[in-house]
N, C-alpha and C positions, 0 to 999 in steps of 0.2 A: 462303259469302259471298265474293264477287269482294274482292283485294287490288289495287288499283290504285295505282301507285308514287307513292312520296313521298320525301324525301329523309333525312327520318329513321329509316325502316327500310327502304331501297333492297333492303340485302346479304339481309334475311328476305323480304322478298318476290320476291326472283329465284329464293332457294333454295326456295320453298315450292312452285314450278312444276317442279320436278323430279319424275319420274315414282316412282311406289310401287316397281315391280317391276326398280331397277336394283339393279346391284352393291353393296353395302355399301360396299367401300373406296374403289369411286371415286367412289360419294356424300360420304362425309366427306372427300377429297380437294378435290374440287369447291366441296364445301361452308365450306369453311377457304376455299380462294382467291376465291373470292367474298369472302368474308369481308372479310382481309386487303386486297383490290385495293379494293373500295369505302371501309375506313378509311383506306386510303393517299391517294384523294381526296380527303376529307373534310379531311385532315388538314394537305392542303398545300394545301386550296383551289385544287383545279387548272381551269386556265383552257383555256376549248375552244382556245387558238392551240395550249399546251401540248400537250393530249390529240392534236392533228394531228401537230403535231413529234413527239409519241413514234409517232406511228402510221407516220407517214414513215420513221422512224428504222428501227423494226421489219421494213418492206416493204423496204428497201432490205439489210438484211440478210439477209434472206430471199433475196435478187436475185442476190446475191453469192456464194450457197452454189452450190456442186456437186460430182463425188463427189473430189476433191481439196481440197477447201478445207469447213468447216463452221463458220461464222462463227459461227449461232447460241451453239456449245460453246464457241468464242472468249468470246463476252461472259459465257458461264455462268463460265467461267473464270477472268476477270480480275473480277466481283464477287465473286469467294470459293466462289460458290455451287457449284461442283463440288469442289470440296474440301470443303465444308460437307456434302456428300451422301457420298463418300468416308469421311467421318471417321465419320457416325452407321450406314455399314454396316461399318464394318472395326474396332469396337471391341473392344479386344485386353487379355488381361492384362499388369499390368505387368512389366517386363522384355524382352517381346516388341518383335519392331521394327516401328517403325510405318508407315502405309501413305502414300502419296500418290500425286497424280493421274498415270493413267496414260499421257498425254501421247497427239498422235495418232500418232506417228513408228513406232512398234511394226510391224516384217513377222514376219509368220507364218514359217518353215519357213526360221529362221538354220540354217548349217550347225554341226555338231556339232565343237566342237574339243575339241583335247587340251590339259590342264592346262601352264600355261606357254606356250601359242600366242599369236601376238600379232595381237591382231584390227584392228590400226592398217594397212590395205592401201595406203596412197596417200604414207606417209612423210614426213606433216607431225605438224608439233604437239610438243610437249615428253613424250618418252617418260615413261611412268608403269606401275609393277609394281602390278598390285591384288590384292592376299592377305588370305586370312582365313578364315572356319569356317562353316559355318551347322551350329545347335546348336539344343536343345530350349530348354525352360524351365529345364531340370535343368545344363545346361551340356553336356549328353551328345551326341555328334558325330551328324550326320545322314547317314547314306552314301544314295548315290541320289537326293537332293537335285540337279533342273536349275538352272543357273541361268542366265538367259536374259539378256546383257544388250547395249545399243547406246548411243550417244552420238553426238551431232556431233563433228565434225573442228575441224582448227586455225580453218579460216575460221567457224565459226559453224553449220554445213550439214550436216545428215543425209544419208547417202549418196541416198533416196528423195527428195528437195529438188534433187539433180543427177544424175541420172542419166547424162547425157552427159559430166559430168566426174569425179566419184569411181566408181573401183571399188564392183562390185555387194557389197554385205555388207562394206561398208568401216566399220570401227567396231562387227562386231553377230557376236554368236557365242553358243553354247550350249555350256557347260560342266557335266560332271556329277560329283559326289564322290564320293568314295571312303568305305571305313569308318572313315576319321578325318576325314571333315568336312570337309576343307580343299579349298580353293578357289586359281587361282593363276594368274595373266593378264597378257599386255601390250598396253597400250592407251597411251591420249594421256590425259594432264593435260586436264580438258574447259575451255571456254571459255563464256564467257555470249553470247546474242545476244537479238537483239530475236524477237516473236511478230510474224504477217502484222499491218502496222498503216496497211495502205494502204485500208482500209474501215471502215464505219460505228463498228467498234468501237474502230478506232487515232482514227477523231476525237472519239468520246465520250471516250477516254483524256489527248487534247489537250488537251479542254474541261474536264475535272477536275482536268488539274494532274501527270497522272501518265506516268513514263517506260513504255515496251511491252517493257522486257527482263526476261529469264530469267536467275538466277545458273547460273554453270557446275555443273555435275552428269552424274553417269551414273544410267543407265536400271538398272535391274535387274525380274528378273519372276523370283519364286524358288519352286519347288513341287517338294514332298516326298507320298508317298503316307503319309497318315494325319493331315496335317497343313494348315493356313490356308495358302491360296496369298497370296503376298506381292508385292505391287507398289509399287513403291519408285524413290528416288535415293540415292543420297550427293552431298553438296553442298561446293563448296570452298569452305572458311569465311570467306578472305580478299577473299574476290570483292566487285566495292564494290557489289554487289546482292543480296549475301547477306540483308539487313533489307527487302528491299521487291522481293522479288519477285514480280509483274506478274500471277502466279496465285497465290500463295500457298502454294505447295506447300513451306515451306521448315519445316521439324520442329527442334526446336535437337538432335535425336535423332539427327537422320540427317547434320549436319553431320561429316564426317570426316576424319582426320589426314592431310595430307599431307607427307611430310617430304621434304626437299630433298635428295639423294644426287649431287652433282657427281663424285664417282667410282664410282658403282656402274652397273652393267649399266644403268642406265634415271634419266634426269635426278630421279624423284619416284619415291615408294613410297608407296601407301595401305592401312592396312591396315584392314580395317571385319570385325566377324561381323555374321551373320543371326542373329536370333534368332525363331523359326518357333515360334506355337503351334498347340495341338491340333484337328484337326477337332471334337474330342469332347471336353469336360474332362474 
């Protein structure tokens, strides 16, 4: 018997039109967001001007992507919603350090430096020593451990954000451990800056109320053979967007000491471990 729509079981009779012989999980996929998007109407009693304006909204975001820019991940980003995906794949035991998003600014095939090189090439910013361990669950030193990391410079800017003006690999290096674990870099104190917020997703940010910045942080990408590849910050705890950053990525885990050294080789020292668990438990 034919199902012909009504508004009280709209979400079951869209799903009931799905074919026998698909996937499993992109049926229950599919099937949930049906779901979900039709109770989300229901709920706010959404009006055809509305459902235009989000359609507009949508299209126009789309319009704006290309292979430099990907808005869509923008907006996935500033609802939570990629960190929310983040967190329910990278559930970790306690003690371990925890994950967050992995930003789009990541190049492939940094150069490889030696412990204590200083990855700051363009000679701004407030020098900073970054030392510390990556270690088991056990406390037990990880040798061979990479660790990959990058950051923006004094002004705000990924060296791939200017090309014509900061040095290639300015802020971004690959460091590997030894069999005591330790880790040992110079780099810049990082800075917060705002996310691209000249598109659809900086005026919906407008229109709710909400600032487009990033608290200062460094990148890290840290992988061990045998062990969870870890993608990560550390955050500077005094940053005034430490509590409301714009993607969410802020862990109270990953916030990390910076202490202030006016007389030592580097104006700030940070010292953080990694704490890597098992591919395997």
């Amino acid at each position: 018997m034919a199902s012909y729509f009504n508004e009280e079981r709209s979400a079951e009779i869209v799903n009931e039109r799905m074919g026998r012989d698909i996937n499993p999980r992109f049926r229950e996929i599919m099937s949930s967001l049906v779901r979900h998007l039709h109770d989300f109407a229901k709920e706010v009693e959404l009006t055809q001007e509305e459902w235009e304006f989000a359609i507009d909204f949508l299209t126009k975001t789309g319009q704006i992507c290309s292979e430099e820019r990907q808005e869509f991940i923008l907006l996935s980003d500033v609802l939570g919603f990629s960190m929310l995906v983040d967190a329910i794949n990278n559930r970790r035991p306690a003690g371990a350090t925890e994950n967050t998003v992995f930003g789009p600014f990541h190049v492939a095939g940094a150069p490889e430096r030696t412990m204590g090189d200083n990855i700051s090439l363009d000679g701004k910013g407030e020098s900073c020593l970054f030392i510390g361990r990556v270690i088991d669950l056990n406390g037990a030193p990880i040798s061979g451990a990479k660790i990959d990391v990058w950051s923006d410079n004094a002004d705000g800017f990924y060296d791939v954000q200017q090309p014509n003006i900061q040095p290639k690999w300015n802020n971004r290096g690959i460091f590997t451990t030894g069999a005591d674990g330790r880790y040992e870099f110079k780099g810049i104190k990082p800075v917060s800056y705002p996310i691209p917020d000249d598109g659809p997703v900086g005026q919906m940010l407008e229109h709710i109320g909400r600032h487009p910045y990033r608290p200062a942080h460094t990148h890290f990408l840290v992988t061990a053979p045998g062990f969870q590849k870890l993608v990560t910050h550390t955050f500077v705890g005094d940053d005034d967007y430490i509590e409301s950053d714009t993607v969410f990525g802020v862990k109270q885990s990953l916030v990390a000491p910076f202490a202030h050294t006016p007389e030592g080789p580097t104006e700030w020292v940070s010292k953080f471990d990694f704490v890597l668990a098992p591919t395997h438990p």
